[in-house]
N, C-alpha and C positions, 0 to 999 in steps of 0.2 A: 848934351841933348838928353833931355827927359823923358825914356821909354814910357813911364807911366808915372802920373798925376793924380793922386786922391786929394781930397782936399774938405776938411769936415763933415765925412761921411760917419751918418748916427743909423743906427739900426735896432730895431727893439722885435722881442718875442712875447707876444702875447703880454703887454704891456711892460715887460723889463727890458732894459736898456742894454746893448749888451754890445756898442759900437758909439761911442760919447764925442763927435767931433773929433776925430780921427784924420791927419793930415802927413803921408807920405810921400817924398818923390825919389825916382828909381832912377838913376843915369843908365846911359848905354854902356855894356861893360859892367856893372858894379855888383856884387854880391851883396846883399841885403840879408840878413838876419835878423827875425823878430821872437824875439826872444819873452819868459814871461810866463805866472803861474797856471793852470789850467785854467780853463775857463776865465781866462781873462779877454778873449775875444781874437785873438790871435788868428786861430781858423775861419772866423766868423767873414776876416776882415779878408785874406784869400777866397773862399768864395760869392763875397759882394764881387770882387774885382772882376772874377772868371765867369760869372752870372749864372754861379749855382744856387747865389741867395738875389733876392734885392735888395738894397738900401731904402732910408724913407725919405732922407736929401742928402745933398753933397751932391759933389760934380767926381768923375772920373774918367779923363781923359789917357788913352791910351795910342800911342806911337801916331800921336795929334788928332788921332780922332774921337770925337766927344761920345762915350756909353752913357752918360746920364749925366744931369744938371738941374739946378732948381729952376723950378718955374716960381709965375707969382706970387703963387702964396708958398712959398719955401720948401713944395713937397718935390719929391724925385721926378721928374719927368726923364722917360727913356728914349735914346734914338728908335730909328723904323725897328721892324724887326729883321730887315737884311743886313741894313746897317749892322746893327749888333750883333749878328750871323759874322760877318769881315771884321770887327773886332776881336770876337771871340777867338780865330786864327792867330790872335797876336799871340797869343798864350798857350802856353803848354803845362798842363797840372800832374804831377807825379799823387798818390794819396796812400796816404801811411797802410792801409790796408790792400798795396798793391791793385783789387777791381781788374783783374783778367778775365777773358773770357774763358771760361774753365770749360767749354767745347770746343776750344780752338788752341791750334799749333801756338807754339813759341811764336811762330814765322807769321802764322793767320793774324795771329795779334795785334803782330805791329804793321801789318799791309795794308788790314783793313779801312783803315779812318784815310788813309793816304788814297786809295780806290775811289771810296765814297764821296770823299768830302773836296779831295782835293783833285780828283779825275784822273787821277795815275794810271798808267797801265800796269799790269799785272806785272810784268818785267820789267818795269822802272820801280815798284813799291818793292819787289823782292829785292832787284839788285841793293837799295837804300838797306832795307832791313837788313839782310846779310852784311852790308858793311856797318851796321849799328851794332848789330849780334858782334863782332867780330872786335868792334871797339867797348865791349863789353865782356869781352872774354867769354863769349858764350856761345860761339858761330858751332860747337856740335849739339846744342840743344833747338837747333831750328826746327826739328820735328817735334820733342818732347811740348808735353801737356802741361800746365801749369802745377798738376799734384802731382808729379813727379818733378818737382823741382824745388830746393831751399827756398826759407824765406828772402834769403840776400838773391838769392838768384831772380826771384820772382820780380823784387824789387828793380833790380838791373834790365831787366825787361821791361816794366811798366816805362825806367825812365826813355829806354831805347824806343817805344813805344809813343812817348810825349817826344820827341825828337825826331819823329819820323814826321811829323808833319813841322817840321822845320820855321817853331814858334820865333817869335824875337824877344821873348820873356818866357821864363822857364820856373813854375812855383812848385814849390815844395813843401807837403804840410805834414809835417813832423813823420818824414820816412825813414826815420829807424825807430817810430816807437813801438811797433811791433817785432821788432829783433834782439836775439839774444846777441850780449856786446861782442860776441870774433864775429858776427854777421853785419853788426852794425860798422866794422872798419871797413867795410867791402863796399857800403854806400858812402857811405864821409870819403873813403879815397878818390870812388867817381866823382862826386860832386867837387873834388878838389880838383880834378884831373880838369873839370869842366870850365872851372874856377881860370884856371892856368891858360886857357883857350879863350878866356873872355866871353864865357859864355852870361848874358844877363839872367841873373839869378835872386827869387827874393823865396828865402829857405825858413818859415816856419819849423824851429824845435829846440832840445831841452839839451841840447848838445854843446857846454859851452863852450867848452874849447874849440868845439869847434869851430863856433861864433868870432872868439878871442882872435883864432889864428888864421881865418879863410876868410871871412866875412870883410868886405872894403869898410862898412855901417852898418852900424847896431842899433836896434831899436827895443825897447822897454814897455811892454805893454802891460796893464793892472787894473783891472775892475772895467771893460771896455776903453781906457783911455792910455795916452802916450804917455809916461812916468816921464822918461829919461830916453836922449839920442845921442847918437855923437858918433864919433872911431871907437872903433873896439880898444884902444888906449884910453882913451876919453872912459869908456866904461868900463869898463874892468881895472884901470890903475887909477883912475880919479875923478871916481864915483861922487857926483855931488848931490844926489838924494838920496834920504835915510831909506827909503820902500826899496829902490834899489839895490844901497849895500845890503840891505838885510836880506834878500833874495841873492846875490851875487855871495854872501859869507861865506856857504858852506864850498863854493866852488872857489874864492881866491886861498882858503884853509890848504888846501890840496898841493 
């Protein structure tokens, strides 16, 4: 079953192209990695999905319900805007800069969106959070404040935080490229640990091993478009485009 459906989704900024017919599908279960030089459209293409940006056509469907699709003249047309409100639910976004609320508990953090959005009571959103804290190794920082905390920790909360509102797709856009590398094993563990749970995952970053080893599908993105897909065998042991091996070189070297 296919949690989520992109399907030549183009996106341009102020007249550059920076999303060229773009075509992904995510099964239930599957870790997805999109892997790929900077600015190659990679984030761009995370939040078309989560509708932090728009598309300008393409269709994308998510856990069968339709976010956007072409109309007759091939431009983007969007669901209602409730509709797209109940989509947005499917998705949980983690972002490399953690975005906590820096006046608010460890604990406030992640209650919050679960109170609001999802009508939790205040003793259903703690109990959850305490036991997200707690699967994060973190259940004594429920008080502490976001600047009294690591960057790895900070991190660990934000995903506890995208988890508390209990997505069925969980993105992640290059969350450890703000960490120093012992901070970055403390997120690559969780997301394996996640990994291991079957948790549906499509992980934007520059991590390739950890691509190689965690990831079910690998994706190759370059100048807004798809280079190369496959299994992480398929990429990494037998790389059939040159733009690839020459990006993959210095990390099969290793």
């Amino acid at each position: 079953m296919h949690i989520l459906t992109a399907e030549n989704i183009y996106k341009s900024f102020d007249g550059t192209e920076v999303l060229n017919g773009i075509s992904i599908d995510v099964t239930k279960g599957e870790v997805l990695a999109i892997i790929g030089p900077s600015g190659s459209g990679k984030s761009t293409f995370l939040r078309c999905v989560s509708q932090l940006e728009t598309v300008d056509s393409g269709e994308i469907v998510i856990c069968g319900d339709t976010l956007v699709k072409n109309g007759k003249n091939e431009k983007a047309v969007y669901s209602g805007k409730e509709e797209c409100r109940k989509i947005g639910l499917h998705i949980g976004l983690v972002f490399q800069n953690f975005n906590l609320f820096p006046h608010f508990s460890v604990l406030q953090n992640i209650i919050e969106a679960p109170m609001r959005v999802l009508n939790k009571t205040k003793q259903e959103a703690e109990a959850t959070g305490r036991a997200l804290l707690q699967k994060m190794d973190l259940s004594d920082k429920a008080d502490a404040y976001p600047c009294q905390l690591s960057g790895g920790q900070q991190q660990r909360v934000s995903i506890a935080r995208a988890l508390a509102m209990n997505p069925d797709i969980l993105f992640f856009d290059e969350p450890t490229s703000a960490l120093d590398p012992e901070l970055t094993g403390e997120i690559l563990k969780v997301i394996r640990e996640l990994a291991a749970e079957h948790m549906t995952m499509v992980v934007v970053t520059h991590e390739m091993k950890f691509a190689r080893d965690v990831a079910d599908y690998v994706v190759f993105m370059d100048n807004g478009a798809i280079v190369e897909q496959g299994s992480p065998e398929q990429l990494f042991g037998n790389t059939q485009n040159e733009r690839t091996r020459s990006f993959l070189s210095r990390f099969n070297e290793n």
